[in-house]
N, C-alpha and C positions, 0 to 999 in steps of 0.2 A: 715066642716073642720075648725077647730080651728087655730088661731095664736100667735105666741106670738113674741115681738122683742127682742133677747137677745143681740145682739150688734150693736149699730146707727151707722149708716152710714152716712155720709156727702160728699154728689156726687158732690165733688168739678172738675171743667175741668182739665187737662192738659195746662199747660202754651204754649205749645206747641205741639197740636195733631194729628201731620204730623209724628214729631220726637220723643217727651215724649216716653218711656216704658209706658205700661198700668199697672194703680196701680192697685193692686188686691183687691176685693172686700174683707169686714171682712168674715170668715169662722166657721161655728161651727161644731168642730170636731169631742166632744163627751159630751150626753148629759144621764143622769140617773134619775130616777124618784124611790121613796119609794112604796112602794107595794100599798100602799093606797091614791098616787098620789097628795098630797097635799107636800112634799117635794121636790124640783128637785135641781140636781146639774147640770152646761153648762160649757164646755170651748171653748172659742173662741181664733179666733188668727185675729188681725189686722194691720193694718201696717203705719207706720209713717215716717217723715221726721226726725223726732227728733233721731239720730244716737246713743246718750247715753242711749237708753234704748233699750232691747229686743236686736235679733240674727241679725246680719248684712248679708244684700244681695244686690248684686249688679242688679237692673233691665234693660234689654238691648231694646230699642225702634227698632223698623223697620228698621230704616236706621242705625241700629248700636252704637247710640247714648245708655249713659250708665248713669245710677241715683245712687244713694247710697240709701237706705231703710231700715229700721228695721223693721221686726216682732214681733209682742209682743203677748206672751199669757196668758191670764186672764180667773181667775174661780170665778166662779159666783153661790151663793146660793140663794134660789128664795123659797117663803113659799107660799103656797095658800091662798089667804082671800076673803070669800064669798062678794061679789060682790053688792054694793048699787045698788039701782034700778034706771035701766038704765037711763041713757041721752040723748037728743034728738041727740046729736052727737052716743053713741056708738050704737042707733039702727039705725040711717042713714047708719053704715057702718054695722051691719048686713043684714039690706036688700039689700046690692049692695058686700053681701056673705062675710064679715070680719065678724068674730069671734075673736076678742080678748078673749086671756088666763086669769086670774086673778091672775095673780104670782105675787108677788112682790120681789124685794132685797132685801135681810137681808144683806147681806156680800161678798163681794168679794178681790181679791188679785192679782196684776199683778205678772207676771213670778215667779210661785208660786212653779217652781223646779230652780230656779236661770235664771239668764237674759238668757243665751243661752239652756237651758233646754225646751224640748217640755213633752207633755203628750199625752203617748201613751194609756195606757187604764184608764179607770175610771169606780168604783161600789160604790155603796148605799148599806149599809143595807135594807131587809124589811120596818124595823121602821120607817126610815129615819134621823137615828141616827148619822150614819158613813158614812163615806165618804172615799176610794183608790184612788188617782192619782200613776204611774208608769212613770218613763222615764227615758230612755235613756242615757240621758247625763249625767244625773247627776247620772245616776245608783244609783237610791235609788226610793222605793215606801214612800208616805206619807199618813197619818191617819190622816183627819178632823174629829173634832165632833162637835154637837149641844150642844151648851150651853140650857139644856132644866128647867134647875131653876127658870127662868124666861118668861115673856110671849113677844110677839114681840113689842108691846107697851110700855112696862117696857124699851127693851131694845134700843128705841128709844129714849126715854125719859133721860136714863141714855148716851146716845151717844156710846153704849157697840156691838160688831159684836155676832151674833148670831155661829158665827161658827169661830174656828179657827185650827191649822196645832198642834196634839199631838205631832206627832210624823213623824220623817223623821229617816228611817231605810235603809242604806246600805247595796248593797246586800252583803251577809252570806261570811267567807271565803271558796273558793272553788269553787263559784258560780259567781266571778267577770268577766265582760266584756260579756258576756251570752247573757246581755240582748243585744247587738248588734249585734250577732249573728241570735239572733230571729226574723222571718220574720211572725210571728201571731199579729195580731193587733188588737186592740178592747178588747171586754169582755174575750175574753181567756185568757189574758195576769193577772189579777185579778177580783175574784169575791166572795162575802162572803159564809156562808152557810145557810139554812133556816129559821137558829133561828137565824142569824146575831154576831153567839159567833166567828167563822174561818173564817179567813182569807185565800185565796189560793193566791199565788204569780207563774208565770211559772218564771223559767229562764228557755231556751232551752228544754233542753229534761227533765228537770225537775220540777216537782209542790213542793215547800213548803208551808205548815202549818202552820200559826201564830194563836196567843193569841194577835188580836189586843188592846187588853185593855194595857197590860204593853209590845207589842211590844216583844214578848218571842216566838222565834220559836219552835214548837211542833213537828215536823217531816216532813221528803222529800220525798218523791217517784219516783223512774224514769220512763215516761211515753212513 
């Protein structure tokens, strides 16, 4: 079994852990991979003290005692790179059954549908080209792409993100508030086709068709 850490955690105590709310661990709540698994997209959601950023929540302790908290959600692009030959450290921790993944970051972005926006479904092209987030709040899906001009070395070198947001599309008229309605989560909600040219988006009872290249809806169906 393979691992990989897609958001650190720092298992700081409660100042108080009689009364403290218990802070919730970081969460990864959707994760997609390219056909040929050297691309992956993560989104994770974690939580902080820092109240100016991310969705405000109040956490309530045992005895009723109450915290102030933000969640933050961050997506995360990760590329495959064949893997130097091992370390005395990364086979210590294969023999004692750790398998580290060999992902690395190219690119990531906090609250990447606005600070109180979550992400409901998330797809990859085939290729690992494209990238779907969906949510909610902000009722709009967004189109990431690979800057693939360049190699990830280049774009290290030049301080440049391998990946960024084309395209952020609201939903259609007609088809507004829909998506809260809709109790399907996950891959249902978006997924492309298998040449990776269509786009499908649900709202409720219905699927749209996109031209994610220029963001051009193609046709609806009711399902």
């Amino acid at each position: 079994v393979f691992n990989h850490k897609v958001a650190p955690y720092n298992r700081v105590s409660r100042r108080d852990p009689i009364n403290d709310p218990h802070i919730p661990a970081p969460a990864i709540t959707h994760l997609a991979f390219g056909q040929n698994g050297r691309d992956l997209v993560t989104v994770d959601t974690s939580w902080t003290e820092n109240t100016s950023v991310g969705c405000n929540y109040t956490l309530q302790g045992p005895t009723g005692s109450t915290t102030e908290m933000n969640m933050c959600t961050n997506i995360k692009f990760w590329t495959y790179v064949d893997a130097p030959q091992s370390s005395k450290v990364e086979q210590r921790k294969r023999r004692n059954g750790e398998m580290p993944m060999s992902y690395e970051l190219v690119s990531s972005m906090v609250a990447p549908h606005g600070r109180n926006g979550q992400v409901y479904a998330l797809a990859i092209t085939p290729d690992g080209s494209t990238a779907c987030t969906l949510s909610r709040e902000e009722d709009a899906f967004r189109v990431w792409v690979k800057n693939t001009s360049y190699s990830l070395s280049a774009a290290k070198e030049m301080g440049s993100t391998l990946w960024k947001c084309l395209y952020r599309v609201r939903s259609p008229s007609g088809y507004a508030n829909l998506l809260s309605g809709c109790e399907l989560m996950g891959e249902g909600l978006v997924s492309f086709s298998s040449d990776g040219s269509v786009l499908s988006v649900a709202y409720g009872p219905y699927l749209t068709l996109w031209d994610h290249a220029n963001a051009t809806l193609l046709t609806s169906v009711s399902v």
